[in-house]
C-alpha atoms as a printed R data frame, in Angstrom:
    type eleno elety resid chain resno       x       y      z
1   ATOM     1    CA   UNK     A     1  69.345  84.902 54.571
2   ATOM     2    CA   UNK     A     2  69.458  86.875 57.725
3   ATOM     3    CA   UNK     A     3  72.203  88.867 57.040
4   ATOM     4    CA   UNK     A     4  70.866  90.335 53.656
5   ATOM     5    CA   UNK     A     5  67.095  90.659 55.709
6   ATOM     6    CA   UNK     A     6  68.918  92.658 58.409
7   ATOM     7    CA   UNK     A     7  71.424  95.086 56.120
8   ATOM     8    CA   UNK     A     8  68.721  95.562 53.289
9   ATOM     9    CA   UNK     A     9  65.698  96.238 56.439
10  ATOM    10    CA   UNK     A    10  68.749  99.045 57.576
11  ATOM    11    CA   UNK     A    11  69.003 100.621 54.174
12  ATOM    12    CA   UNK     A    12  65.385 100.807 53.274
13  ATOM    13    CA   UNK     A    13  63.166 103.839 53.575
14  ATOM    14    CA   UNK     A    14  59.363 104.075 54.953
15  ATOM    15    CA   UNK     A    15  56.315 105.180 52.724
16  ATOM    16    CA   UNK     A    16  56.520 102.066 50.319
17  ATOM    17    CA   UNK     A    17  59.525 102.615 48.396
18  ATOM    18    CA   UNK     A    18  61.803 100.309 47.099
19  ATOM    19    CA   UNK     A    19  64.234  98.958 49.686
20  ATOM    20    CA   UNK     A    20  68.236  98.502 48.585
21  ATOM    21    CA   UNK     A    21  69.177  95.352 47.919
22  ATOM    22    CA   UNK     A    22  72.194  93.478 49.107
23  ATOM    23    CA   UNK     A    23  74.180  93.742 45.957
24  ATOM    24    CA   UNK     A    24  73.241  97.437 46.111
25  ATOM    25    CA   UNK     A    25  74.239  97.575 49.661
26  ATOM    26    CA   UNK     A    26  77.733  96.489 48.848
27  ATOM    27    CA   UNK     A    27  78.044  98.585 45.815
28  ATOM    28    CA   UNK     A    28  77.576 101.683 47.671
29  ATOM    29    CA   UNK     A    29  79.642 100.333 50.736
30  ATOM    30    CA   UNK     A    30  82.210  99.412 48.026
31  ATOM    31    CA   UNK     A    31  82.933 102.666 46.651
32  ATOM    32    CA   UNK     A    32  83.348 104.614 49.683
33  ATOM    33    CA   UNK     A    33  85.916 101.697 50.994
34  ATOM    34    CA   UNK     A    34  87.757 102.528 47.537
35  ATOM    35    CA   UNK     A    35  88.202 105.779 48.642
36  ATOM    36    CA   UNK     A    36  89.552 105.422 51.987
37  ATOM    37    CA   UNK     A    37  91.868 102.449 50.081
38  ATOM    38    CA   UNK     A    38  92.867 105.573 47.658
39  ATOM    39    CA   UNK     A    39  93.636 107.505 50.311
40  ATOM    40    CA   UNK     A    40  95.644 105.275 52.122
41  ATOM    41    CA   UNK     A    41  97.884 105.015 48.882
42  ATOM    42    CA   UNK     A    42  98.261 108.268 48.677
43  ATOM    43    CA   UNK     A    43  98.444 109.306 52.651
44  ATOM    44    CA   UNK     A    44 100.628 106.223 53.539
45  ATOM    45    CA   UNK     A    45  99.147 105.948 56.975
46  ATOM    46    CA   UNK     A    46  95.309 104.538 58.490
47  ATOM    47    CA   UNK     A    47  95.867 107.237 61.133
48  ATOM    48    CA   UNK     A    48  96.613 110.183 58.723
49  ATOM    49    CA   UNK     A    49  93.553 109.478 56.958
50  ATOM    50    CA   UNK     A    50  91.388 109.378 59.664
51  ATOM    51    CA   UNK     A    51  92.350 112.557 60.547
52  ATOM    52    CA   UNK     A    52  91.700 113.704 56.759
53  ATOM    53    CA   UNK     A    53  87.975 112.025 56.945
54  ATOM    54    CA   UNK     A    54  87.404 112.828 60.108
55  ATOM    55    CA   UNK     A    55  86.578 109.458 61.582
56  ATOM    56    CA   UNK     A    56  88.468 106.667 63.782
57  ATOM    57    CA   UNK     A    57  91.218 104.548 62.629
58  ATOM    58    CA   UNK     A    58  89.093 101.158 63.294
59  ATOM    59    CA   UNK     A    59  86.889 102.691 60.504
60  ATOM    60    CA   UNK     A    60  89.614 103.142 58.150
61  ATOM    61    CA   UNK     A    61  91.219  99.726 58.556
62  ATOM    62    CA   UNK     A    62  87.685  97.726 58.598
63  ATOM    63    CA   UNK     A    63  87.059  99.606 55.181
64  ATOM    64    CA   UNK     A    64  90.510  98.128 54.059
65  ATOM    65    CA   UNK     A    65  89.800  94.787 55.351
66  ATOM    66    CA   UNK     A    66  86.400  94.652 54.228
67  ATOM    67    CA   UNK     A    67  87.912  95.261 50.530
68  ATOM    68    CA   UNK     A    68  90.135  93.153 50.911
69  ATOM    69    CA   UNK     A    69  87.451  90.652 51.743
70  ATOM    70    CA   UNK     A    70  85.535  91.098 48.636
71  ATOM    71    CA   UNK     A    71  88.009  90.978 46.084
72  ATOM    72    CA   UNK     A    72  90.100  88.449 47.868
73  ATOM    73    CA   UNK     A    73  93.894  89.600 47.573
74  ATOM    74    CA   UNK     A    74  95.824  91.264 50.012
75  ATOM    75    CA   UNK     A    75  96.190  95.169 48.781
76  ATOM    76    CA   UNK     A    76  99.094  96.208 51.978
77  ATOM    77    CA   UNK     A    77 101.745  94.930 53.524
78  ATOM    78    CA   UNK     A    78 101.317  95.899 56.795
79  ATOM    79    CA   UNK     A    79 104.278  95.958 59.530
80  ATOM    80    CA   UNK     A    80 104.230  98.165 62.714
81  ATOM    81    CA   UNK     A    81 106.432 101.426 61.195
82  ATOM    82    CA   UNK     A    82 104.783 101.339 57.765
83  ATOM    83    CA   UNK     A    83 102.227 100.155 55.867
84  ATOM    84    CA   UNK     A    84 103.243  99.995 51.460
85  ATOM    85    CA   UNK     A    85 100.622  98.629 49.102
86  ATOM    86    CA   UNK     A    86 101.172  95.163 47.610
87  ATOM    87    CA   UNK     A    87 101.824  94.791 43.918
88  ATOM    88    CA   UNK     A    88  98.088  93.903 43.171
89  ATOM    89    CA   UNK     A    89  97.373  97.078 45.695
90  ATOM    90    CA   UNK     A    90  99.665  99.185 43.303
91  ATOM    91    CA   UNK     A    91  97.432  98.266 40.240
92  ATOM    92    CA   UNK     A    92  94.084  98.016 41.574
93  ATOM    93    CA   UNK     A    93  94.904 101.826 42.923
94  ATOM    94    CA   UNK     A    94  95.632 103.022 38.943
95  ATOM    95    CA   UNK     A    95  92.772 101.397 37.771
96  ATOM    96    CA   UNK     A    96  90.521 102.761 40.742
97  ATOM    97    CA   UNK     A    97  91.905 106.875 39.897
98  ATOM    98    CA   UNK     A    98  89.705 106.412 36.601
99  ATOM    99    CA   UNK     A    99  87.044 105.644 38.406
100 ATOM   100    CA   UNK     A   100  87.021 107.545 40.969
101 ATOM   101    CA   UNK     A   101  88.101 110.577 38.697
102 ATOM   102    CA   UNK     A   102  84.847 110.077 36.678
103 ATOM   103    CA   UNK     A   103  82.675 109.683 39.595
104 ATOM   104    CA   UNK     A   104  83.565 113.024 41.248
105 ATOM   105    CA   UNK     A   105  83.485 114.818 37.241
106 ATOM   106    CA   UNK     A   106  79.854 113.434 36.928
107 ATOM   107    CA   UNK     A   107  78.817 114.757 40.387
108 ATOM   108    CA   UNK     A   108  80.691 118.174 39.601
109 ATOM   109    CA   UNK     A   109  79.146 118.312 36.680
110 ATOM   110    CA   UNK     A   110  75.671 117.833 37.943
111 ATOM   111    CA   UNK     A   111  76.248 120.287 41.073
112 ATOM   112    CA   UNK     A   112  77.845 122.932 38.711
113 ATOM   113    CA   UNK     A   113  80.948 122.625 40.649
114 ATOM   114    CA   UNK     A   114  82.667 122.888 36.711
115 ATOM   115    CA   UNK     A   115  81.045 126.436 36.102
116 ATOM   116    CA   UNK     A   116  80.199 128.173 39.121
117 ATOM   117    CA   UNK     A   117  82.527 128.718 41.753
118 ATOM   118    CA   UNK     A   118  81.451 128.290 45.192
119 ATOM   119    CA   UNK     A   119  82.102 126.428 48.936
120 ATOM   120    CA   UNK     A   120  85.148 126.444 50.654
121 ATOM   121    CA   UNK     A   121  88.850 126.705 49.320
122 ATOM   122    CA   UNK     A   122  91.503 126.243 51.439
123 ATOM   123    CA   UNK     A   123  94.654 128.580 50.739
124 ATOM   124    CA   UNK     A   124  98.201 128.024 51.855
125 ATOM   125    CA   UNK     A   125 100.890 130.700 51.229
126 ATOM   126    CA   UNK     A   126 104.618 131.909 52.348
127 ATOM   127    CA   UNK     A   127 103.585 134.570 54.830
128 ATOM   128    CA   UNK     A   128 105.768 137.230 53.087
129 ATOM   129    CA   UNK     A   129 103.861 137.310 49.743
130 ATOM   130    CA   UNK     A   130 100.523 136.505 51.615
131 ATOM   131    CA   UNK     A   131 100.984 139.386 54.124
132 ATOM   132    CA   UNK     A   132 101.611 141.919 51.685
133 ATOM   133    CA   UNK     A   133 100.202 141.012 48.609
134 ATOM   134    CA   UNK     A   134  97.925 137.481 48.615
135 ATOM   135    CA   UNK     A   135  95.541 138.769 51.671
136 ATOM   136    CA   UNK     A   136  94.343 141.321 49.359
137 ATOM   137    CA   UNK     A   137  93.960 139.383 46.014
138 ATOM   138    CA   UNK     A   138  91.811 136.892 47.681
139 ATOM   139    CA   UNK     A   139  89.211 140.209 49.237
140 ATOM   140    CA   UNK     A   140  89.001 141.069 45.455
141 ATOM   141    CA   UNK     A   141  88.480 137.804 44.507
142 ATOM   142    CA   UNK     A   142  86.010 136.919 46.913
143 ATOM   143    CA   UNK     A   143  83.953 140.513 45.752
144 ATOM   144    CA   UNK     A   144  83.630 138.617 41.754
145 ATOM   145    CA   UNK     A   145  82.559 135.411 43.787
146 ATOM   146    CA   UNK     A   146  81.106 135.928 46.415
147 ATOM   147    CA   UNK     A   147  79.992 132.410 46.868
148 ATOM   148    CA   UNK     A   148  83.698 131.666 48.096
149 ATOM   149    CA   UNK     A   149  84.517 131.205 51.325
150 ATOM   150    CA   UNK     A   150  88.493 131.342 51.662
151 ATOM   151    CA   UNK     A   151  90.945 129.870 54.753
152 ATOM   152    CA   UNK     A   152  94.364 131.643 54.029
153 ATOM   153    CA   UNK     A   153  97.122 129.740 56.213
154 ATOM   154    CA   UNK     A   154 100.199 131.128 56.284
155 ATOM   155    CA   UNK     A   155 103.994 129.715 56.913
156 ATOM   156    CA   UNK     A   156 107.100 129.009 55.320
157 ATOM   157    CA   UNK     A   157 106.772 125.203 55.041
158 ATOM   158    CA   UNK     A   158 105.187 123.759 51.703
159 ATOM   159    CA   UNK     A   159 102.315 121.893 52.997
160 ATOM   160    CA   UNK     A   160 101.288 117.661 51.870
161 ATOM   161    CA   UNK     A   161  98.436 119.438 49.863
162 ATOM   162    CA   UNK     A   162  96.063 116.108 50.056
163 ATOM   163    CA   UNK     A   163  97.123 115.150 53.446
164 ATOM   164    CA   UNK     A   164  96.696 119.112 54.869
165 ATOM   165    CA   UNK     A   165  93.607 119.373 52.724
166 ATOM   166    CA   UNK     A   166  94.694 122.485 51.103
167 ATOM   167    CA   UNK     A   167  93.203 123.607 47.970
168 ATOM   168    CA   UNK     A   168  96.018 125.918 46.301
169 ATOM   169    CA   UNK     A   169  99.356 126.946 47.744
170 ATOM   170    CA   UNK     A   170 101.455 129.813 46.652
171 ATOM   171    CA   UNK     A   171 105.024 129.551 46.922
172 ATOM   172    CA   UNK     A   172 107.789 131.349 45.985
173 ATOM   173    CA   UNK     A   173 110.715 129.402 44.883
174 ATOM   174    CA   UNK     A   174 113.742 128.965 42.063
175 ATOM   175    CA   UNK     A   175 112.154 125.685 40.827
176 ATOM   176    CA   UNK     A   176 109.764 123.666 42.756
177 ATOM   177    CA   UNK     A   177 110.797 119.748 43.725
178 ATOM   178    CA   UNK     A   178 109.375 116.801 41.443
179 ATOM   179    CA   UNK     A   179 105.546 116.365 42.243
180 ATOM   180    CA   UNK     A   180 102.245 114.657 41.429
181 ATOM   181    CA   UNK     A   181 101.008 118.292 42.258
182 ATOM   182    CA   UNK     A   182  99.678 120.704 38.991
183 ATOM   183    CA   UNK     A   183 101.788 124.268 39.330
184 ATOM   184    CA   UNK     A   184 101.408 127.047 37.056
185 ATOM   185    CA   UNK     A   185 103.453 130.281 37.078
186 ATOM   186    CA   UNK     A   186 101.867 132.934 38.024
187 ATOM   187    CA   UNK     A   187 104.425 135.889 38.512
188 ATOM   188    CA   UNK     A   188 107.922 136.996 39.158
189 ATOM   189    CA   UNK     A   189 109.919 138.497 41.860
190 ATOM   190    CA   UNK     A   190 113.257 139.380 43.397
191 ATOM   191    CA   UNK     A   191 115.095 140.420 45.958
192 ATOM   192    CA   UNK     A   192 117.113 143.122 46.880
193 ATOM   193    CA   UNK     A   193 119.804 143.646 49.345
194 ATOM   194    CA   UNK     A   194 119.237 145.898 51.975
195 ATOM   195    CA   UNK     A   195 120.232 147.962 55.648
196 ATOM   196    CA   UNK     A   196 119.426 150.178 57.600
197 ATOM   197    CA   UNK     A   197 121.379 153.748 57.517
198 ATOM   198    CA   UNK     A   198 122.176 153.545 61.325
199 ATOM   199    CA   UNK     A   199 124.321 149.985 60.173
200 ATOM   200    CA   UNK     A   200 125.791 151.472 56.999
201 ATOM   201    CA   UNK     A   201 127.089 154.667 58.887
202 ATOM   202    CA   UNK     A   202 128.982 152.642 61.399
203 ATOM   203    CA   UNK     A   203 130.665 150.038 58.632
204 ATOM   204    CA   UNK     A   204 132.677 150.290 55.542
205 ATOM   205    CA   UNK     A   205 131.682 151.597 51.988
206 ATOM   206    CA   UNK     A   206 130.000 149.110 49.864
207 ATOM   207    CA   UNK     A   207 130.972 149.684 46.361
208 ATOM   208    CA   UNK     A   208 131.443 145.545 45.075
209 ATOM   209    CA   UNK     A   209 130.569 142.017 45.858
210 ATOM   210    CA   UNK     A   210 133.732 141.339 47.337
211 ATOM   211    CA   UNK     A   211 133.193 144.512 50.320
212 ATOM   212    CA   UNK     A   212 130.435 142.041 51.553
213 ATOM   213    CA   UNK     A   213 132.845 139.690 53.066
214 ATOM   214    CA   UNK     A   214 134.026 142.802 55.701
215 ATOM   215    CA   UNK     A   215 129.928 143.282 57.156
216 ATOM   216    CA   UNK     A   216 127.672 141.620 59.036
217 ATOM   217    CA   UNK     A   217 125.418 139.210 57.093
218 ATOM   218    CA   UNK     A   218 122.109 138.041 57.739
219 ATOM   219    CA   UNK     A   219 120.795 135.413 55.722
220 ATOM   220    CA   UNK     A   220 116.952 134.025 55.093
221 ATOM   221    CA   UNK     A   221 116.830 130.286 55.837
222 ATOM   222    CA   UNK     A   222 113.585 128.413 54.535
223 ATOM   223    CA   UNK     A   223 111.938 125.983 52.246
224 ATOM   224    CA   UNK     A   224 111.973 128.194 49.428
225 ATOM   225    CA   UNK     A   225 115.510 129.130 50.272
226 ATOM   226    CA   UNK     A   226 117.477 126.128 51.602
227 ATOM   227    CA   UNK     A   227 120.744 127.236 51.205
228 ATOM   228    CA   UNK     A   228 121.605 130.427 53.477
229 ATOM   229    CA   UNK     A   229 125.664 130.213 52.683
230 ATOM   230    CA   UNK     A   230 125.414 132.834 49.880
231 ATOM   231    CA   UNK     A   231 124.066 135.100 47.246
232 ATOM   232    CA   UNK     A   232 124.668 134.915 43.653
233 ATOM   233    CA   UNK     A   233 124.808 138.544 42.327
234 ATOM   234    CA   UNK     A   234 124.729 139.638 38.882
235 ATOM   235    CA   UNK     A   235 126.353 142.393 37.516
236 ATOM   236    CA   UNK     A   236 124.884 144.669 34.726
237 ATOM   237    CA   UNK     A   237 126.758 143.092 31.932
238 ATOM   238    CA   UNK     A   238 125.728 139.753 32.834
239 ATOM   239    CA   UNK     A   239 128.970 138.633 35.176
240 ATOM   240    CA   UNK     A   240 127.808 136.646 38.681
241 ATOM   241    CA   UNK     A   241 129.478 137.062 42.204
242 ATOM   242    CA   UNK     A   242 129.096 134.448 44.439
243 ATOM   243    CA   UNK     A   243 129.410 135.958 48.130
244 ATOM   244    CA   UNK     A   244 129.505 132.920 50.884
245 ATOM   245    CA   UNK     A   245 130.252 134.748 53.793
246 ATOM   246    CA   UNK     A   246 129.257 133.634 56.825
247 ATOM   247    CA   UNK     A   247 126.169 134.857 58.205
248 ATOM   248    CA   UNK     A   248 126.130 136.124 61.594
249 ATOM   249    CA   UNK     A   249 122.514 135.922 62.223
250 ATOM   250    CA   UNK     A   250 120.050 133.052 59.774
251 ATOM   251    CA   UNK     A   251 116.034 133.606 60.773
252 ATOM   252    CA   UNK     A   252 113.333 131.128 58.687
253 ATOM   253    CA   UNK     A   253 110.875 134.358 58.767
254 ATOM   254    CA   UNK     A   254 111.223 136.976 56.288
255 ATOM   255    CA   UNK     A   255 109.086 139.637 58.846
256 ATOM   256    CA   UNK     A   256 111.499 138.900 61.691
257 ATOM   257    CA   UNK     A   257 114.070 139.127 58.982
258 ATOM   258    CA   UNK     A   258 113.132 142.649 58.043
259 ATOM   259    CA   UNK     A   259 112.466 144.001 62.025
260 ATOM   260    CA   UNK     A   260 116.620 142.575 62.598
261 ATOM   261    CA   UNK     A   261 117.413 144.546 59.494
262 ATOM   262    CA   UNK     A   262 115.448 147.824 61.009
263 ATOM   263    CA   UNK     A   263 117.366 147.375 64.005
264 ATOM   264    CA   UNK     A   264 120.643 147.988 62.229
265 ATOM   265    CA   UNK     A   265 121.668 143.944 62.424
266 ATOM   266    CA   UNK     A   266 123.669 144.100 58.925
267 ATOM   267    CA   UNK     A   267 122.878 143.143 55.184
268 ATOM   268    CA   UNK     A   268 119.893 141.266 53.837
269 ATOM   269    CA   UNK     A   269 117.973 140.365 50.974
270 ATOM   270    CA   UNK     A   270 114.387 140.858 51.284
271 ATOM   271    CA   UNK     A   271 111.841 140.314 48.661
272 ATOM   272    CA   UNK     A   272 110.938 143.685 46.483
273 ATOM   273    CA   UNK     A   273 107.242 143.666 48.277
274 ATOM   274    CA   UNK     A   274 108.754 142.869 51.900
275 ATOM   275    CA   UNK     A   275 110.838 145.909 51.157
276 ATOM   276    CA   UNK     A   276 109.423 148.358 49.023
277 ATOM   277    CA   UNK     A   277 107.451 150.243 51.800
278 ATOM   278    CA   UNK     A   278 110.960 150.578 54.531
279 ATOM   279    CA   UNK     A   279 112.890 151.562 51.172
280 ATOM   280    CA   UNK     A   280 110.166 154.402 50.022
281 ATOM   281    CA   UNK     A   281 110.167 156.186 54.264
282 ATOM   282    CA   UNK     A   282 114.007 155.451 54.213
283 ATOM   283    CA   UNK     A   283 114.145 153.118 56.818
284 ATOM   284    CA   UNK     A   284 116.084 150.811 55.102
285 ATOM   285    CA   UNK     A   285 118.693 151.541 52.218
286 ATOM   286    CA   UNK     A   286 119.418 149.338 48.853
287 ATOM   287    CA   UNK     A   287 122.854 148.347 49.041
288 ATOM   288    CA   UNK     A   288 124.657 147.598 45.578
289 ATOM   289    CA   UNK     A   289 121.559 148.617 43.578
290 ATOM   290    CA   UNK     A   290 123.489 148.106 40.313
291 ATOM   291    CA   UNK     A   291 123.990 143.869 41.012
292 ATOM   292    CA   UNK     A   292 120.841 141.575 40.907
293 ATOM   293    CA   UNK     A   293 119.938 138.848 42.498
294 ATOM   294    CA   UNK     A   294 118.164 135.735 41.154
295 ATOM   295    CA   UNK     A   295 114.509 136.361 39.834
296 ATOM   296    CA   UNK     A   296 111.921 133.682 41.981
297 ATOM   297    CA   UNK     A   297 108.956 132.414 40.503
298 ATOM   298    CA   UNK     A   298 105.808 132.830 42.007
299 ATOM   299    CA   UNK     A   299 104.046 129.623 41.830
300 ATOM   300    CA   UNK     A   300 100.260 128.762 42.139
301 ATOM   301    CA   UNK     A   301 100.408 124.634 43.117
302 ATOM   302    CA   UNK     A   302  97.141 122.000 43.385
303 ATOM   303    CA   UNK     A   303  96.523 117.990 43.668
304 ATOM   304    CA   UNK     A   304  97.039 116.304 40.419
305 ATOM   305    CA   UNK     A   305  93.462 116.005 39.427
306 ATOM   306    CA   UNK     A   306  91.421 114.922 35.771
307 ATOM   307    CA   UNK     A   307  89.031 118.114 35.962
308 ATOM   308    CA   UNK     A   308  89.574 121.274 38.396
309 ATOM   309    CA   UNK     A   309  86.898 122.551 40.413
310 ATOM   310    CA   UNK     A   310  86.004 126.093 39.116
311 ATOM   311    CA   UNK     A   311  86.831 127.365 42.257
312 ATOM   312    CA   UNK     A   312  90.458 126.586 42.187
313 ATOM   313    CA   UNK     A   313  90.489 127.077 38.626
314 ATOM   314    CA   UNK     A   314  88.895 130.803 38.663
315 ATOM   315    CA   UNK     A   315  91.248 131.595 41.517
316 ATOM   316    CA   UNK     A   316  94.508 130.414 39.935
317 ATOM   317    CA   UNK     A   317  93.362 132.256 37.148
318 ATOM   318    CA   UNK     A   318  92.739 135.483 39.033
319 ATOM   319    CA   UNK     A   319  95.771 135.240 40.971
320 ATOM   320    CA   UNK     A   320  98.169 134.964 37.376
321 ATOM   321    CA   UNK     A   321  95.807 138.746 36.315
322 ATOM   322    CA   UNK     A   322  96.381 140.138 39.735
323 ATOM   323    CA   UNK     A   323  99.109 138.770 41.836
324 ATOM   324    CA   UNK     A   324 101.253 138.906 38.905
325 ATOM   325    CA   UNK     A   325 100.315 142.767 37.975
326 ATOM   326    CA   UNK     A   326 100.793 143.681 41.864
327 ATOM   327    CA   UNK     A   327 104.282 142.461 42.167
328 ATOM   328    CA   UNK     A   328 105.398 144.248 38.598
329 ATOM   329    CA   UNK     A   329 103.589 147.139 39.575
330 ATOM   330    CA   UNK     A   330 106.168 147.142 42.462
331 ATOM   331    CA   UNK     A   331 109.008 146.371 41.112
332 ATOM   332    CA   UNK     A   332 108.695 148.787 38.549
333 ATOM   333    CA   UNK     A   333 108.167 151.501 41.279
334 ATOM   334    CA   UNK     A   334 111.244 150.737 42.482
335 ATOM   335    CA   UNK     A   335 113.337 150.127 39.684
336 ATOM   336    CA   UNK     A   336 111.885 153.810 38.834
């Protein structure tokens, strides 16, 4: 059989050891081409997951086609906008996440990957939080394990976590959408309206909700805050106020937020560690201190997975002891 001669010759090894059978051969070969078939589940796209395995598209469909090939059912429907997996695709993707799952356990487990943290973890975060307090958390982190090596990417989009190849994001949101993702809590946080004296000397008193609607808004406009038509203010005895007046000025950043603020723009809400240092030198004043605005969980988000690297576990971890006790810390200052 030439075939089986010439792959078996390719996957042999001098000095008189055993060469790999065919069967072998196709084993190995068959497990990788599950993988880039998982991927493409998950991904949706031959190109996207090239780009995550860092190889060519031909590659990624001659895996498909290959298995495909060898268990003799078609497992996409493929069409020139989209590509959706088939009904036997569907299945043979559940059954393969088992397998798979206990695959990469087993070669945790023998690496250590389970105990001891180390190699590379890729961090996304909302630049606000990382800027001020994240950054900082991860140089403390990395001193316990040093064996870390951490890529912090910032911005205010929530990234496709498999697709991006991002280990952990932190996000700060009300609630976070319906996911296959694993969050965990791992603080608190508010914000607080604020201004610059220069504004507040030129404009009317501020003594209620309703004064709002005679100044100059500016409103935060992102991910974690897709509505920018309002604040919902609570009062100390637990009654809300609703203010919907129109903002002169929306921004998607909360630092070019805070510089427009500086500059005497009008009234904003900035989170309590985007604020707290402009608030201590008197740069920027709290306006109706006594009303609240909605508390924001800080959330700590990661792939769906059967077992967690200790990496992303011991950092998750870390971040609920420390990110957690930095923001209270702060809010406590200024609450104080």
């Amino acid at each position: 059989m030439p075939v089986a001669t010439s792959r078996a010759d390719r996957a042999s090894s001098r000095g008189g050891q055993r060469s790999v059978t065919l069967k072998e051969y196709r084993s190995v070969d068959k497990i990788h081409n599950i993988r880039v078939f998982s991927r493409v589940i998950e991904v949706g796209s031959f190109t996207a997951v090239a780009n995550v395995l860092d190889t060519s598209v031909a590659h990624v469909s001659r895996s498909i086609s290959d298995l495909e090939d060898d268990l003799r059912v078609r497992l996409f429907h493929r069409t020139t906008r989209r590509i959706t997996p088939t009904e036997a695709g569907a299945r043979y993707y559940q059954r393969c996440q088992k397998i798979l799952a206990d695959l990469d356990y087993a070669d945790a487990e023998a690496a250590d990957a389970l105990i001891e943290p180390y190699g590379k973890l890729r961090v996304h975060a909302m630049p606000g939080l990382g800027q001020t307090h994240l950054a900082a958390c991860i140089v403390d982190y990395q001193r316990r394990y040093p064996n870390v090596n951490i890529e912090l990417a910032l911005s205010a989009t929530m990234p496709r976590l498999v697709e991006e190849q991002f280990d952990v994001s932190v996000v700060t949101a009300p609630t976070l959408p319906d996911s296959d993702y694993v969050s965990h809590v791992t603080g608190s946080s508010h914000s607080v309206l604020v201004a610059a004296p220069s504004y507040l000397e030129q404009h009317p008193p501020l003594r209620s909700p309703e004064d709002l609607e005679s100044h100059d808004c500016i409103r935060l406009q992102s991910p974690a805050s897709p509505s920018a038509d309002g604040w919902q203010l609570e009062s100390p005895d637990g009654e809300v106020f609703s203010n919907v007046s129109t903002a002169r000025f929306k921004v998607n950043d909360p630092a070019a937020l805070r510089v427009a603020l500086l500059a005497g723009a009008g009234i904003g809400a900035l989170a309590v560690y985007s604020a707290i240092d402009d608030l201590r030198s008197g740069a920027l004043v709290r306006v109706l201190p006594e009303f609240q605005l909605p508390t924001r969980n800080v959330y700590s988000v990661y792939p769906s997975r059967i077992y967690v690297d200790a990496k992303i576990r011991t950092f998750v971890d870390f971040l609920k002891r420390e990110l957690s006790a930095r923001i209270a810390l702060q809010e406590a200052a200024l609450n104080a």
